[in-house]
C-alpha positions in Angstrom: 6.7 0.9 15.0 8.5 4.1 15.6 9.5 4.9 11.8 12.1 8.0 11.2 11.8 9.5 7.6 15.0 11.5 6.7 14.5 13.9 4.0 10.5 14.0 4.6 10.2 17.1 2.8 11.2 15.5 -0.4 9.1 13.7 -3.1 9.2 10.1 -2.1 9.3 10.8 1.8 6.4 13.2 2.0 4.2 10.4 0.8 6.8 7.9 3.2 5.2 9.9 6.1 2.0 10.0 4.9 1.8 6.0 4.3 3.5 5.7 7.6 1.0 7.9 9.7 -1.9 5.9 7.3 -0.2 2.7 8.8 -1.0 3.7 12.6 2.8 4.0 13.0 4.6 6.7 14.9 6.1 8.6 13.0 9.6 11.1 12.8 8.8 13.4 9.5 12.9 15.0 9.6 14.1 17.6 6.9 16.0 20.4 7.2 13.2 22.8 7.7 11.7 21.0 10.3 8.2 21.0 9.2 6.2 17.8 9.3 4.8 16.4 6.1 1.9 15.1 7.6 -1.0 15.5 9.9 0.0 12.9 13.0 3.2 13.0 12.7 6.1 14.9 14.6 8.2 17.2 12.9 11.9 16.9 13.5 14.6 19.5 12.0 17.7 17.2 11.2 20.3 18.7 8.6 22.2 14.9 7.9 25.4 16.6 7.6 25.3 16.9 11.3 26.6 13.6 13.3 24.6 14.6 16.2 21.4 15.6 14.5 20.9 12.2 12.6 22.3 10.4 15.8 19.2 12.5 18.2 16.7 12.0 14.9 17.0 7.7 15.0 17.1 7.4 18.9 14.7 4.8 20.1 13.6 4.4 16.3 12.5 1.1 15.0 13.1 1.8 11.4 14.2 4.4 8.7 13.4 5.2 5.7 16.1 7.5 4.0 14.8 9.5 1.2 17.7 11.8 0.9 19.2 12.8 -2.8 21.6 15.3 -4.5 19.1 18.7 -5.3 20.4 22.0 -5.9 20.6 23.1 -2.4 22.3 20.1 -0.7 25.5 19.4 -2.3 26.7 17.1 -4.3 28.1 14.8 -1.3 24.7 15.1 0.9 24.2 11.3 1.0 27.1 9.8 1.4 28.4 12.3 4.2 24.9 11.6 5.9 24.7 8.0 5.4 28.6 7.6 7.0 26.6 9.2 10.1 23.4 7.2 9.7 25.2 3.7 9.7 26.8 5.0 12.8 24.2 6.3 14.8 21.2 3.3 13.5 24.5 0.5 14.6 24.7 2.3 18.0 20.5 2.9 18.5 20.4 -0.9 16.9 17.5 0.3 14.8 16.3 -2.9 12.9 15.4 -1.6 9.8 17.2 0.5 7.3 15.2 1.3 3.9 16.9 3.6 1.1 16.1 4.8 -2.3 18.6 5.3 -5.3 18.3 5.3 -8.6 17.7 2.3 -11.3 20.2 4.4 -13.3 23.1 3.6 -11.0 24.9 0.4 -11.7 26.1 -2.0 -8.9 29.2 -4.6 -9.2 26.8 -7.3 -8.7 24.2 -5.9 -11.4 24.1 -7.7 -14.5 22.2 -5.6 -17.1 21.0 -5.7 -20.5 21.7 -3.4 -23.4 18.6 -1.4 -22.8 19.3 -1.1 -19.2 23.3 -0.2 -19.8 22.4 2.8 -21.8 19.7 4.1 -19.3 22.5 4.0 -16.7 25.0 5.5 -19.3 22.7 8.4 -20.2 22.3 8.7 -16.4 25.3 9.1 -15.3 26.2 11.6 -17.9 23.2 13.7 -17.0 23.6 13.5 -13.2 26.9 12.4 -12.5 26.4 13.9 -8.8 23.2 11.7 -7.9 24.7 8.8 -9.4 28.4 9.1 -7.5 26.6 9.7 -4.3 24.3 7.0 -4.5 27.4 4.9 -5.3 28.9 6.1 -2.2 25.5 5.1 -0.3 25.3 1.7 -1.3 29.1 1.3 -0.1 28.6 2.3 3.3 25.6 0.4 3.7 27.7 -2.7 2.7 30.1 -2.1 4.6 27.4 -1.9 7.8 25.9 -4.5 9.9 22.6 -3.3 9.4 19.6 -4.7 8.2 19.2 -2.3 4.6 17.5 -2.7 2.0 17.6 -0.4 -1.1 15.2 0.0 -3.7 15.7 1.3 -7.0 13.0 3.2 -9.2 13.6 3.7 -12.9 11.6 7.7 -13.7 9.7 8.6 -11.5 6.2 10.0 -11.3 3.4 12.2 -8.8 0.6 9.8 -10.3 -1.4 8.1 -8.2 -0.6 5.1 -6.6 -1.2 2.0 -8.7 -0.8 -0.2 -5.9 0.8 -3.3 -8.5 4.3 -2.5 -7.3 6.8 -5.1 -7.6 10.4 -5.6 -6.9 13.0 -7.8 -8.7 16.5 -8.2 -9.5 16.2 -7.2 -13.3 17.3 -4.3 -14.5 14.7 -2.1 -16.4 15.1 -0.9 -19.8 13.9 2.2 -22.1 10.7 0.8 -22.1 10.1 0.7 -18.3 7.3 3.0 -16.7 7.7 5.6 -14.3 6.9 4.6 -10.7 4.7 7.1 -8.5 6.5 8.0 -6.0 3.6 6.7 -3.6 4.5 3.2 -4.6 8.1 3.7 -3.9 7.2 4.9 -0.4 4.7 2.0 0.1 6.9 -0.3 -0.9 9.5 1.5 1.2 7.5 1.1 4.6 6.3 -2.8 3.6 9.9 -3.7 3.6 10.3 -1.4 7.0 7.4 -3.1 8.6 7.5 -6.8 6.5 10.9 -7.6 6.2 12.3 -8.7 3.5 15.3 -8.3 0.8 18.2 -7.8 3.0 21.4 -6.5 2.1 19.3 -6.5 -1.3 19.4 -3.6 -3.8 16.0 -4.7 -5.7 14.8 -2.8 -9.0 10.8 -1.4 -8.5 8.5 -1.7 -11.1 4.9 -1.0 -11.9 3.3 -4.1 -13.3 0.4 -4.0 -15.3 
């Protein structure tokens, strides 16, 4: 597969490239700087604000993996002014496979939490209103799209190794959930790229064990 990784310069998609290269795929390692975060793979400089960057970055691609968020050089509208452009540039290139990461801190109309997981999202929100809004604003567009998306949300998260025992449900962690390396998020990023799997699904990721 032919795998583009926006924001490959970040946590979660330097170790998407590096699974994805590990996986034999081709892969598109795009950040803003251009450099690639991986041996193998080929290094694109794409700033997602631009319409015609993200629309030249997903060209002939099978699948992305978008592992843009809110840091303290992007904005605090980065995602959902490059996701507008992503839905329409992956509808036009009919890219089959559309994997995000947000937040288990942000809270979905169809999320039914527990009091554990309410305050978590609570104390997030207050503490980074910005991420949480745009995510918010991510999941809409995605909704709103015809594409096959799937978005995966991580409670903390870690640079631990991988564990390898990720899982994904529908229930809402709590205070006593553990952080997730952010090498399981990316595997379990490029399984759902490659597998299938959870569509127009905005599953929790855990670490079991």
């Amino acid at each position: 597969m032919r795998v583009v990784v926006m924001g490959a310069a970040g946590g979660v998609g330097r170790r998407a490239v590096e699974a994805a290269v590990a996986g034999g795929h081709t892969v598109v390692a795009a950040s803003r700087a251009g450099t690639a975060a991986a041996e193998g793979a080929e290094a694109m400089s794409v700033d997602v604000r631009s319409a015609d960057a993200v629309e030249r970055a997903v060209r002939d691609a099978d699948a992305v993996l978008w592992c843009i968020g809110v840091t303290r050089s992007s904005g605090p509208d980065v995602g959902r002014v490059g996701m507008a452009h992503l839905v329409g540039a992956a509808t036009r290139a009919e890219v089959g496979r559309v994997v995000t990461v947000s937040g288990a801190g942000v809270t979905l109309p169809s999320d039914r939490k527990g009091a554990g997981a309410r305050f978590v999202s609570g104390l997030t929100k207050r503490l980074a209103r910005d991420l949480v809004t745009d995510k918010e604003a991510e999941h809409a567009a995605l909704l709103a799209s015809s594409l096959g998306w799937t978005e995966v949300r991580p409670p903390r998260l870690s640079d631990g190794d991988p564990t390898g025992r990720w899982q994904l449900t529908l229930e809402a962690p709590g205070l006593s959930a553990k952080p997730v390396p952010r090498s399981d998020v990316a595997a379990a990023m490029l399984s759902l790229a490659v597998e299938g799997g959870w569509e127009h699904q905005s599953p929790f990721i855990t670490v079991g064990g």
